[in-house]
C-alpha positions as CSV (number, residue, x, y, z in Angstrom):
1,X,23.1,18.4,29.4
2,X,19.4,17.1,28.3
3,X,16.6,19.8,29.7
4,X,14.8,18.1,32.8
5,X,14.7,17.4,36.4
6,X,14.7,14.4,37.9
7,X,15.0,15.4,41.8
8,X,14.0,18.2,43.8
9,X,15.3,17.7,46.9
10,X,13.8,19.5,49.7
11,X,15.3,19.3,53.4
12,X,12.6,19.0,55.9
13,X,13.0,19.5,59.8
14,X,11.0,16.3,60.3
15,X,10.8,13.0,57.8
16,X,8.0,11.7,60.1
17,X,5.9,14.8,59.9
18,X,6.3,15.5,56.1
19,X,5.2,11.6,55.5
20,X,1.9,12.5,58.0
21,X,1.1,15.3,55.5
22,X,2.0,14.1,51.9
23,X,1.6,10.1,52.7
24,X,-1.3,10.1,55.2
25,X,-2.8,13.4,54.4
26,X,-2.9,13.7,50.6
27,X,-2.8,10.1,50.4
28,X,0.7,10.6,47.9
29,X,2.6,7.3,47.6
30,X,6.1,6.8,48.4
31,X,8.5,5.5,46.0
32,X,11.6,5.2,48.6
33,X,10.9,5.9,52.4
34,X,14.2,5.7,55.1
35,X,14.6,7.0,58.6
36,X,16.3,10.1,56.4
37,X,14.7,10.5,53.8
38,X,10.8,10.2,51.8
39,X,10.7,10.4,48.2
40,X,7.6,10.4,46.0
41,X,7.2,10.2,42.4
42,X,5.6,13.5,41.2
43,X,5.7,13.5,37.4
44,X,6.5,11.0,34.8
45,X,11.0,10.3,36.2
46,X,10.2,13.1,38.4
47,X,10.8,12.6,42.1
48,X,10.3,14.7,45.3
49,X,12.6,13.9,47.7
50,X,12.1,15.1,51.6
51,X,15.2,14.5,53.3
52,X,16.2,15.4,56.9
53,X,18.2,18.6,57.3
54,X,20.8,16.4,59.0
55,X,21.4,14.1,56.2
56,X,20.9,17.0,53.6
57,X,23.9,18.9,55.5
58,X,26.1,16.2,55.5
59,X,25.9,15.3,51.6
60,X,26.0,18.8,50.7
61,X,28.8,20.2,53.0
62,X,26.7,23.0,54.4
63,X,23.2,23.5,56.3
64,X,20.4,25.0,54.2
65,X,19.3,28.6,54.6
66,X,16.4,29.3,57.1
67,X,13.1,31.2,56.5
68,X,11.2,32.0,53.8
69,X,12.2,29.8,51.0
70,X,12.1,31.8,47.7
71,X,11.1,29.2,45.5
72,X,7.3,27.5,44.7
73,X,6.1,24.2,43.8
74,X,3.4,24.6,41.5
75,X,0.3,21.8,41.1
76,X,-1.5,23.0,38.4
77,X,-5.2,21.6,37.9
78,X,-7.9,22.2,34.9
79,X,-10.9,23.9,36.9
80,X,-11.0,26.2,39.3
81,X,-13.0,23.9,41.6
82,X,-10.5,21.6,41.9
83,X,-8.0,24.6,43.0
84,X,-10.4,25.1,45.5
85,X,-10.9,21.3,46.5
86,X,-6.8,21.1,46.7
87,X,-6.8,24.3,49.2
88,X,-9.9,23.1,51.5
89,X,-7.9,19.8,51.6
90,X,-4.5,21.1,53.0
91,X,-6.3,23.6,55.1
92,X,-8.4,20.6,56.7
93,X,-4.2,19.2,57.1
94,X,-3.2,22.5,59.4
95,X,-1.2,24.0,56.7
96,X,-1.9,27.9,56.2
97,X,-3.7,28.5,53.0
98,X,-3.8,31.6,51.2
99,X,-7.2,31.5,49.1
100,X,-7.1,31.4,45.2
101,X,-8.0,34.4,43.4
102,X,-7.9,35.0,39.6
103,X,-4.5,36.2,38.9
104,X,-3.1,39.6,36.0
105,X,-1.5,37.1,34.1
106,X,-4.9,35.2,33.6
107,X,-4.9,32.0,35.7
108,X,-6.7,31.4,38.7
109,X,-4.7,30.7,42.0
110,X,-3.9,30.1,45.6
111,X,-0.8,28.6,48.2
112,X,-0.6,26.8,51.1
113,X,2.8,26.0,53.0
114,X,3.8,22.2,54.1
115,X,5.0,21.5,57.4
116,X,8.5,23.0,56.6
117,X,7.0,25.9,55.2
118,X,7.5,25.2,51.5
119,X,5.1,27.2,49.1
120,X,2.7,25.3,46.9
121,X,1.1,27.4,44.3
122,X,-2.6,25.0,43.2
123,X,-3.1,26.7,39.6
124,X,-5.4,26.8,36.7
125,X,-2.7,28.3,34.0
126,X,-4.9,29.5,30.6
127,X,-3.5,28.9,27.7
128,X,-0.4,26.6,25.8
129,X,1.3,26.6,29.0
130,X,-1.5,25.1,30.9
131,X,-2.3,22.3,28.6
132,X,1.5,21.5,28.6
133,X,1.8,20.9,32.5
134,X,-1.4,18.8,32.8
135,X,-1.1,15.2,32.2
136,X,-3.3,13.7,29.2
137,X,-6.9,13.1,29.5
């Protein structure tokens, strides 16, 4: 099997709310958008799909776990006033924001949650790694 993702398919409570945040809010642009399901291109082939919990049960077999997802998205950024911008935007959204602090491993960092609670992580990453994830200048 090659090495990438082309989905990550979250299942979201509400399709209308998560397009109010990502579509209305961050101003994100949909790719696909159905009564079920909103999916946004995220990355070059890379595509974010928020799909109702009903529809997500039914093509997977089960329903998905509740609480605390233990998993992150991660937006990573090249200054740490842009981390900041990112956060003061989704806090002026309603989502909770935890402020960005400069991190052990070197980076500089903070989260907020979406409307279903998923984790974003807004990122300065040093190093190799960093320059990797950003997209060319």
């Amino acid at each position: 099997m090659e090495q990438r993702v082309s989905f990550i398919t979250l299942a979201v409570a509400d399709v209308a709310a998560s397009r109010r945040f990502y579509v209305d809010g961050l101003g994100w642009q949909p790719i696909f958008e159905g009564e079920e399901v909103l999916m946004l291109p995220v990355a070059d082939r890379v595509i974010l799909s928020l799909w109702s919990v009903e529809g997500f049960t039914a093509e997977i077999g089960e329903a998905p776990a509740s609480g605390i997802a233990p998993i992150t998205l991660a937006h990573n950024l090249a200054t740490e006033a842009e981390v900041d911008a990112v956060l003061a935007e989704a806090a002026t959204l309603g989502a909770t924001v935890s402020p960005a602090t400069r991190r052990d491993w070197g980076g500089y960092s903070g989260y907020f949650t979406d409307p279903d609670g998923f984790r974003w992580e807004i990122a300065v990453n040093p190093g190799e790694t960093g320059a990797f994830v950003l997209p060319p200048t």
